[in-house]
Structures are given as C-alpha cells and as structure tokens.
C-alpha positions as CSV (number, residue, x, y, z in Angstrom):
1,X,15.5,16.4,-96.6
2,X,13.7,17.2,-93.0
3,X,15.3,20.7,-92.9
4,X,13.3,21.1,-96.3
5,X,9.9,19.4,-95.8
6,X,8.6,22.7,-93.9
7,X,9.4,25.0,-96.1
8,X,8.1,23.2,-99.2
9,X,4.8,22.7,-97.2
10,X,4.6,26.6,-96.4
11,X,5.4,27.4,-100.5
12,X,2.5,24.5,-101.4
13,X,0.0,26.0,-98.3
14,X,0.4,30.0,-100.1
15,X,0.0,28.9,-103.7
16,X,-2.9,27.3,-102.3
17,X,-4.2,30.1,-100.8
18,X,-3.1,32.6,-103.5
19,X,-5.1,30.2,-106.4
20,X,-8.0,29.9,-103.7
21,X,-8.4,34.0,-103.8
22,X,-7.5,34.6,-107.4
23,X,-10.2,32.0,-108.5
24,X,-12.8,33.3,-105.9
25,X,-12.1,36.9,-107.6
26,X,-12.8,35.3,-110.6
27,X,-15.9,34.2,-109.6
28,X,-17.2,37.5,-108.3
29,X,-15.8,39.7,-111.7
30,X,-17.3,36.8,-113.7
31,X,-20.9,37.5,-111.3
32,X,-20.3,41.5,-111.0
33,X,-20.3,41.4,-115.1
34,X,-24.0,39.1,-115.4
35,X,-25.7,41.8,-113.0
36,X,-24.5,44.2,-114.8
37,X,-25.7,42.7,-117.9
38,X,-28.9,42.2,-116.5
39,X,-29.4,45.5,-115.3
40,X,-28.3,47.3,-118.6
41,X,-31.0,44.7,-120.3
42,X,-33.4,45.7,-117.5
43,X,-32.9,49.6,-118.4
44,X,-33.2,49.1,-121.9
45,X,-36.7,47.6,-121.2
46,X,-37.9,50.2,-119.2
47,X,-36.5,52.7,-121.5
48,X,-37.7,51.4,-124.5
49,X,-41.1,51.1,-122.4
50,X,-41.6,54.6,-121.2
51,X,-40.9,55.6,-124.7
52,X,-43.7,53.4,-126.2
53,X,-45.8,54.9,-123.2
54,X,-45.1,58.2,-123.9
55,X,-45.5,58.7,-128.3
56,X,-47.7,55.5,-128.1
57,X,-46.6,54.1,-131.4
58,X,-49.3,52.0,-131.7
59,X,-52.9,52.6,-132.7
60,X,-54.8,49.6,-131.2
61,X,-56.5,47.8,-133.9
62,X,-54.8,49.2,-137.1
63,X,-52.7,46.6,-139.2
64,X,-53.6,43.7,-136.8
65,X,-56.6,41.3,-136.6
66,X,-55.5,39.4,-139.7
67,X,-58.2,36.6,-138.4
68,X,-62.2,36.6,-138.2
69,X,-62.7,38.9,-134.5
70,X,-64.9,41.8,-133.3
71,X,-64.3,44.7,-133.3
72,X,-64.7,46.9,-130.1
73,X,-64.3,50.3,-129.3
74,X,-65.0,51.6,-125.8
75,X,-66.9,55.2,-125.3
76,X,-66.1,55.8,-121.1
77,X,-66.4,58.9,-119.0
78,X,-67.5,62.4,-119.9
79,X,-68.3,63.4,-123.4
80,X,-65.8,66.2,-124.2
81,X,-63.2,67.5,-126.6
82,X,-60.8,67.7,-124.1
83,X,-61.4,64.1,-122.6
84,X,-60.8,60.3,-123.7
85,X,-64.2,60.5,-124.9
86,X,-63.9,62.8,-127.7
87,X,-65.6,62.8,-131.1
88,X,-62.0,63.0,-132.9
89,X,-61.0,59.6,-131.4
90,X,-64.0,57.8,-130.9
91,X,-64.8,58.0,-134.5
92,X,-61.2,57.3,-136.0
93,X,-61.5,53.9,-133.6
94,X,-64.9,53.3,-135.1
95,X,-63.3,54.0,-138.5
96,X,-60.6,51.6,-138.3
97,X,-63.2,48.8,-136.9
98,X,-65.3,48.9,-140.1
99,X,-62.6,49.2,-142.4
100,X,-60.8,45.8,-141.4
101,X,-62.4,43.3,-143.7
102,X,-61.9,40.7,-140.6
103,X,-63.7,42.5,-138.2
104,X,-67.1,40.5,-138.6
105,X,-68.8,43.0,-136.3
106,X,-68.2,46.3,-134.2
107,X,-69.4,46.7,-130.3
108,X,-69.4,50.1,-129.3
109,X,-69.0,49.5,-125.4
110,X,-70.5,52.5,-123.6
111,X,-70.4,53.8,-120.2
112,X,-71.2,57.3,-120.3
113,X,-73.1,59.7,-118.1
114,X,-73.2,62.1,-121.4
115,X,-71.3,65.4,-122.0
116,X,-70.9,67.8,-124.8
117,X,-74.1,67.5,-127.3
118,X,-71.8,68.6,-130.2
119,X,-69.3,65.6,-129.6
120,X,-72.5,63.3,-129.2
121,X,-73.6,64.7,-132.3
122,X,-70.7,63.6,-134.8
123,X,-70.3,60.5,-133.1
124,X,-73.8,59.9,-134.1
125,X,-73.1,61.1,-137.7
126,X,-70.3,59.6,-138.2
127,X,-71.7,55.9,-137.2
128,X,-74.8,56.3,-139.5
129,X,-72.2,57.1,-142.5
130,X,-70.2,54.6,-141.6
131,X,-73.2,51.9,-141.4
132,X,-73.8,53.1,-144.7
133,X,-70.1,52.5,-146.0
134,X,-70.3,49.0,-144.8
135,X,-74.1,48.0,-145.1
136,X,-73.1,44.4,-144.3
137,X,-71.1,45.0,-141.1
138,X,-73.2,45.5,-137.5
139,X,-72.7,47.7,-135.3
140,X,-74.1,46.7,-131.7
141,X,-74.3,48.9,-128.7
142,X,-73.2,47.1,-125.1
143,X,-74.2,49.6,-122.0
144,X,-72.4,48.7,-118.9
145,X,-73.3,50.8,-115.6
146,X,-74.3,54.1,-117.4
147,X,-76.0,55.3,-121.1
148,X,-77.2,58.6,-120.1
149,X,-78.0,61.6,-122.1
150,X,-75.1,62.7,-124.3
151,X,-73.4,58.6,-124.1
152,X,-77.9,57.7,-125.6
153,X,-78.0,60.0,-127.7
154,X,-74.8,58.5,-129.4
155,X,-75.7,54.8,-128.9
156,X,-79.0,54.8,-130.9
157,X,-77.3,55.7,-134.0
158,X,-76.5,51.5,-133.2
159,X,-78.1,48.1,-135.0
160,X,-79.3,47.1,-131.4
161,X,-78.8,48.7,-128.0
162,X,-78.1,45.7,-125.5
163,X,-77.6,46.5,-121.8
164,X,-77.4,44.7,-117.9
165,X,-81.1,44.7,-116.0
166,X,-79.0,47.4,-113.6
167,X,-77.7,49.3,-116.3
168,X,-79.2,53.1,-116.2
169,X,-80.3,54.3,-119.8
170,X,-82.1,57.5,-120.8
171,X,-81.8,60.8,-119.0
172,X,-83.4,62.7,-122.7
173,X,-82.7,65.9,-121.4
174,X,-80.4,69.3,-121.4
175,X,-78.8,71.3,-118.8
176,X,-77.1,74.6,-118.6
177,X,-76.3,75.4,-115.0
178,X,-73.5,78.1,-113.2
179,X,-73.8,79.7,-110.1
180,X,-74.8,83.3,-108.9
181,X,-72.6,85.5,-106.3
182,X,-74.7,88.3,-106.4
183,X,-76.2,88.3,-102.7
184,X,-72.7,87.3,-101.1
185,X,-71.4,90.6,-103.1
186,X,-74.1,92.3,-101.8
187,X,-73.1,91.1,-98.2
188,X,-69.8,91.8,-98.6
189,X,-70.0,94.9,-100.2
190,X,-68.7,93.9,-103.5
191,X,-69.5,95.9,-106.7
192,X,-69.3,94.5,-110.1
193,X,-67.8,96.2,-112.9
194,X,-67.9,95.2,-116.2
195,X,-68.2,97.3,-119.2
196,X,-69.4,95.4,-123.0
197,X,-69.9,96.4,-126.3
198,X,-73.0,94.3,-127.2
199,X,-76.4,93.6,-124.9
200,X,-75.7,90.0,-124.2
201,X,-72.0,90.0,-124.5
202,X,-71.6,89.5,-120.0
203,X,-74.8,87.1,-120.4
204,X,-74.6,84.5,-117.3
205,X,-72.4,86.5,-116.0
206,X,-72.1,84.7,-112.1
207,X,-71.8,88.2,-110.6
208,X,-74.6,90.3,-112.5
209,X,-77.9,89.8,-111.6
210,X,-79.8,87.4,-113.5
211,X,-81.8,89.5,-116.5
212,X,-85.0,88.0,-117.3
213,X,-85.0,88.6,-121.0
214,X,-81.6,86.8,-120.9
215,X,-82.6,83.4,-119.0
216,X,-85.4,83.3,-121.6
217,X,-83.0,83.2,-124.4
218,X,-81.2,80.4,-122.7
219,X,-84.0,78.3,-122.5
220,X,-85.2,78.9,-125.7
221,X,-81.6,77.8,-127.1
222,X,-81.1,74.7,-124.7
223,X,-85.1,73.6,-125.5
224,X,-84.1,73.6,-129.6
225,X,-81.2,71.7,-128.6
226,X,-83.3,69.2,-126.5
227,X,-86.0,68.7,-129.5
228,X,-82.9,68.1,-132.1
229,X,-81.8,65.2,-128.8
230,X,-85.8,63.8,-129.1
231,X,-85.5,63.8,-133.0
232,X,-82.6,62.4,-133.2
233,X,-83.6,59.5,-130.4
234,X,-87.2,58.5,-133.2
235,X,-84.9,58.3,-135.9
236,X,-82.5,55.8,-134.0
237,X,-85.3,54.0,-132.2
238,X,-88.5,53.7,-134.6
239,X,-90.9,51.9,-134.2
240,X,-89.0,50.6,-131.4
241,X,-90.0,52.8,-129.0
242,X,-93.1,53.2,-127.3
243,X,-93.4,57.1,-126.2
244,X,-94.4,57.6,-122.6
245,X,-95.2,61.0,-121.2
246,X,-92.1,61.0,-119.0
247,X,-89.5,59.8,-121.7
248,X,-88.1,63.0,-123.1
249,X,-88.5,64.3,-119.2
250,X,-85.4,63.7,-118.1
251,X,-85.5,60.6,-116.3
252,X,-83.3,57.3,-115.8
253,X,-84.5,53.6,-116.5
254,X,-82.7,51.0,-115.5
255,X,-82.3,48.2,-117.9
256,X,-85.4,46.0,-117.5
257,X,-87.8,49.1,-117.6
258,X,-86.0,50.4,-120.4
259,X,-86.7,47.4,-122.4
260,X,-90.0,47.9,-121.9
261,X,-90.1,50.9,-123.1
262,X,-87.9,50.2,-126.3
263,X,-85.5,52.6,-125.2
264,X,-82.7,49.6,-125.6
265,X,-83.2,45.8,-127.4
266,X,-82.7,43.7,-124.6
267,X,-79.8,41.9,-122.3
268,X,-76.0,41.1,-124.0
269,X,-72.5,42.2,-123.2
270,X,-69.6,42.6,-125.2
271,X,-68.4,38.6,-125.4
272,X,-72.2,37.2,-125.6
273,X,-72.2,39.7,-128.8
274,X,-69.3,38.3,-130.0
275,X,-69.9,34.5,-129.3
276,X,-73.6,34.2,-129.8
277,X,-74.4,37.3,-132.6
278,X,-70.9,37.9,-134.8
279,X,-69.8,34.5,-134.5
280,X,-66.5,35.6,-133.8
281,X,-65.4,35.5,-129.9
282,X,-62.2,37.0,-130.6
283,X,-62.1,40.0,-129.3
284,X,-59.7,42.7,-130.7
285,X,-60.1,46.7,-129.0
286,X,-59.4,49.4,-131.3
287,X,-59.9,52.4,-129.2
288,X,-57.2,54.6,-129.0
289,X,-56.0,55.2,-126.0
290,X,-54.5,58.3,-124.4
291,X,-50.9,58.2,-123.7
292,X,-48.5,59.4,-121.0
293,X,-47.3,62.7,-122.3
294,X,-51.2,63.4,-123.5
295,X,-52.2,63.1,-120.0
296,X,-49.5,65.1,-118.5
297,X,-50.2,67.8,-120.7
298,X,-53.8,68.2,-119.7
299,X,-53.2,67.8,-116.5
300,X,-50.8,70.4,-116.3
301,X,-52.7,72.9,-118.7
302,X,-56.0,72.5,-120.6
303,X,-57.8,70.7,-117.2
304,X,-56.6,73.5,-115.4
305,X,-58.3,76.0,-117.1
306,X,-61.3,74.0,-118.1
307,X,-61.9,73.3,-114.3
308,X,-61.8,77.7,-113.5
309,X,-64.0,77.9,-116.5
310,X,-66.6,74.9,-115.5
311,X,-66.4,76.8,-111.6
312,X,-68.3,79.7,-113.1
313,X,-70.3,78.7,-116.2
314,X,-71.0,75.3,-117.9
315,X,-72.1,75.2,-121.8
316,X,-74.9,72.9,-122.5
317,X,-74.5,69.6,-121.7
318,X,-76.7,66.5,-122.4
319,X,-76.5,65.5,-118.8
C-alpha cells in the first residue's frame, strides 16, 4: 500500500495539472472568439459607416418630422455653384421644408459673405414662389456673424430678417476684380501673344494692357447688375426701409444700425424663432449636406481649377 501511495499521488498531481491547462485554454479560445466577435461587429460599423458617409443615403429632413417642428435650412460660406452654398441645394432643402405639412415654419439660417449674383438670384426666386405655394407657412431669416451682399440679397426675399447686435448686414454692392502683370512683363522682358477672332474676345486679359473702351464696358455691365441688387433689395424690404445716401454704397452695418435703417426687423436666433414665433421649438435641419466622396472630388478636381481660374480673373461677385 506505501510502495503505491507515491505513485497514485504523482498520477492525481498531472491530471491536475493537465485539467488546470486544458480548462485555462478553454478560457482563452472561449475569450480569443468574443474579441473577435467584437471586432468583426466593430468593422461592420465602421464599414457600414463610411458607406453612409460616402453615398449619404439620407436627405436631412425628407420623410421625417412626423411631429409639429421647424424647419431650418442653413445658407454658410461662399455663394457658388461649385460650393455647399449653391442654388441647386439650397433650394431643394427649402423645398422639402415647405412641403412637410408639420413644419409650422422655415428659418433660413445665414452666414454668408455673398458670392455668385446668379446663385443669389434663384435662391431669391425660388423662396418668393415658394412663399406663394404655401401662403400660410413663414419663412424667417436668422443672420449669425455675416449677411453680406450676395447671402442679403437672398435673405430679403424672407417674412422677417432677424439678426445679433454684432451681426454685419448689407455690403449692396458689386465687384469684378483680377490682377494686371503688365509692368512686371515689361521688366522682365516678357511679350504677350495672343491672337482672337472677335474685339473683346482676350478682354481682362491679366497680361494685355488694360483698354479703356473695355473697362467701360465692365462697369456698365457690373453697374446693371448692381441696380437689379438695389431693385431687388425695395421689393424685399418696402416700406421697411428707410434709404440713406450710403446704403446701396457698399457698406457694412452691424445689427443695431441696421435696424435702424430697416435693412433687417430686429433681434432673434434660430430657437427664439422657433420657441417664441412658430410655436414649435423642435428643431428639425433639412439642408443637405455634402458628403465624403463629393468633397474629395472637388478637392481633387473642380477646386483645383476654380482656384487657377480665380488667380487670374474673378466674374462678378456680390461681395
């Protein structure tokens, strides 16, 4: 029995150790397989993710608000066809705003230095027919830090203009600027050649030297386009406003002196609207947004060329 005990005890001690490690790898297999659950979930989300980033499947606004909200659509950065702030979105956003019987109200939320006057110009359009469509609906305008020129001339197609006492609001006014290499050329020894069939075909050309006959063209074309901006502005304000000698100049007002002037209503942002004016402090934002594979492609290939084309020569811009 003795001769025995030892060698029973070593048999016991290594199917001890033997179940110790095979439950221990257990363990870790049964761990191992939960991460890499996790992780495939965690891929999936990411995946599934980028993809909603990149097609952006969903157009904010459309098919949702099934309770009383406001509407809001935001109008930021430079007026263009080639930026977020484009006529072709703007207006489908605005669109979709009136046309949900829930939305009790729209706020177009600008902050806009101003841009392309063609793009301002169907904005404005498209909110007085739409105001039309849907008589019953508001349609308020909240400025944050900037409602200049172009981003004005599109906010007084609005009910009410409400802004900040800082805000700045006006700018009535139309550039056409470029630059002109001529004297470096000269310096340098540089001759220009460049052969057109048609007078004013190489018009503000940056290396010709300016022709007089030419520049007066220009400003007769960008001063029509700045009495359509001052038409368009009495038709929007009214009676509202009360014409000062510098108002079509040009010039900034912040909020307060634009008041004054009835260039904008008075003081509100985008939830006092909502609270105190729709009755409806839920808030629901129907501008389209620009997704992932929108921005890599401009980055990549419109921007570039707009940016060599905006180094020479910029169209008219109410800026």
């Amino acid at each position: 029995m003795d001769q025995h005990q030892p060698d029973n005890a070593n048999q016991n001690w290594e199917r001890q150790a033997l179940e110790h490690l095979l439950l221990e790898n257990l363990k870790e297999t049964r761990k191992a397989r939960r991460w890499k659950a996790v992780f495939r979930i965690l891929t999936l989300i990411v995946f599934v993710g980028a993809i909603l980033a990149v097609f952006d499947f969903h157009l904010p606004g459309r098919g949702m608000g099934a309770e009383k909200h406001t509407a809001l659509v935001t109008l930021e950065g430079e007026i263009s066809s080639s930026s977020m702030a484009n006529a072709l979105d703007i207006n489908s956003s605005l669109t979709a705003a009136f046309e949900n019987e829930n939305s009790a109200g729209v706020v177009l939320r600008i902050n806009s230095p101003g841009g392309s006057p063609v793009q301002a110009g169907m904005m404005n359009d498209e909110i007085h027919r739409l105001r039309k469509l849907y008589p019953s609906k508001p349609l308020y305008v909240v400025v944050e830090d900037i409602c200049a020129s172009g981003g004005y001339y599109v906010a007084v197609a609005g009910d009410q203009i409400l802004v900040d006492k800082a805000s700045l609001v006006g700018s009535i006014g139309v550039i056409m600027e470029g630059f002109g290499f001529t004297g470096l050329m000269d310096k340098l020894g540089v001759t220009r050649r460049m052969i057109t069939a048609g007078f004013n075909k190489g018009m503000m050309d940056p290396f010709s030297k300016e022709n007089p006959q030419q520049v007066e063209m220009i400003k007769t074309m960008i001063d029509e386009i700045h009495q359509q901006f001052i038409a368009v502005v009495k038709a929007g304000r009214g009676g509202r406003l009360k014409e000062t000698p510098e108002m079509f100049s040009g010039r900034v007002w912040n909020g307060e002196q634009a008041i004054k002037i009835g260039l904008v209503d008075g003081y509100g942002t985008v939830e006092s609207v909502a609270r105190d004016v729709f009755k409806a402090p839920d808030i629901l934002d129907y501008t389209i947004k620009e997704n992932f594979a929108e921005r890599v492609a401009k980055r990549f290939g419109a921007e570039v060329g707009a940016a060599a084309g905006k180094t020479l020569i910029k169209a008219p811009n109410l800026q």
